[in-house]
C-alpha positions in Angstrom: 108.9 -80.5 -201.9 107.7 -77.1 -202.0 109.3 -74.2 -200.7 108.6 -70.5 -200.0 111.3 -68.1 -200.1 111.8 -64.5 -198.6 113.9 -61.4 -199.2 115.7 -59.2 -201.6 116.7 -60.5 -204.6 119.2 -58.9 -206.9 121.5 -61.6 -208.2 122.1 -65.1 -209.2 123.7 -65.8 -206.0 120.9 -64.3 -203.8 118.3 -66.4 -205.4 120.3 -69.8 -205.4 121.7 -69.2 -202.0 118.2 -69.2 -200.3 116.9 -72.0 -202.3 119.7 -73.9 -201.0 119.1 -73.0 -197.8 115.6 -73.7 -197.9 116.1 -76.9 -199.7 118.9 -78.2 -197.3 119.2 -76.1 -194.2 122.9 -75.9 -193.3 123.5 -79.7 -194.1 125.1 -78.4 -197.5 126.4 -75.6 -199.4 124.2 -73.7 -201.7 124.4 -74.4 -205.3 126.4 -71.6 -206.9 125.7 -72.0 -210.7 122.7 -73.5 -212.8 123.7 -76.6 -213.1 124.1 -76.7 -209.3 120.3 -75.3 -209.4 119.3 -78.2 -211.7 121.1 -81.3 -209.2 119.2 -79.7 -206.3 115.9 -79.6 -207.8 116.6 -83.6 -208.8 118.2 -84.4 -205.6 115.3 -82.7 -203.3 112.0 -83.8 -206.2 111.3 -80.2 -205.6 108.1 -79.1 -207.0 107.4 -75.3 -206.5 109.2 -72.2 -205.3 107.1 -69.2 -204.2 109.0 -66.4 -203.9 108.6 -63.4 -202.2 110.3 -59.9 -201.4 111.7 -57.6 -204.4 112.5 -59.8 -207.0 115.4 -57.3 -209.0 117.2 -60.1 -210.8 118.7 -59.2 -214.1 117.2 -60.8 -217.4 119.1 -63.3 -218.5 119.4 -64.5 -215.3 116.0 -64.4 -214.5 115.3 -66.1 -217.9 118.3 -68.6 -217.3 116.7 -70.4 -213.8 113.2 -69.9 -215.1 114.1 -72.0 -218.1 115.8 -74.5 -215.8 112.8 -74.7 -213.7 110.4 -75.1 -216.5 112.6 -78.0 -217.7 112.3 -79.5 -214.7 108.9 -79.2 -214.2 109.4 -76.8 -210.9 106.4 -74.2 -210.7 108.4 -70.9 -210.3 105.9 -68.3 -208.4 107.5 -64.3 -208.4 105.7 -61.7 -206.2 102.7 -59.7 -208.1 103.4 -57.8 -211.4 106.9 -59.4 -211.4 107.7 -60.9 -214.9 109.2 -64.3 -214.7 111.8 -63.3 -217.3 112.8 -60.3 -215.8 
């Protein structure tokens, strides 16, 4: 599965809550923490997420689901000049 996702996104919750809707539509809940990140990606065999908008995450954050992604083999795309750890 590969998925592209728009909008603004300042915090943890705005980046997991469109994956999840993008991932399952309204059948479930977004995750809301990493390890709920992690079980989707597993569940869905998603394979890339292409994102799109203003990416304004925080660091550790940013660092924290680009790990998770890597781990799981999940090509994590950010818009132009956006650093994948920031």
């Amino acid at each position: 599965m590969h998925i592209v996702i728009r909008g603004s996104f300042r915090t943890r919750a705005d980046v997991l809550g469109l994956i999840g809707r993008a991932a399952w539509g309204s059948e479930r809940p977004a995750p809301t923490n990493l390890d709920g990140l992690a079980d989707l990606i597993k569940e869905t065999g998603l394979r890339s997420i292409i994102i799109q908008g203003t990416w304004a995450v925080d660091e550790k954050t940013a660092s924290a689901i680009n790990r998770i992604c890597g781990d799981l083999g999940v090509s994590l795309r950010l818009p132009a000049g956006t650093d994948p750890a920031s």
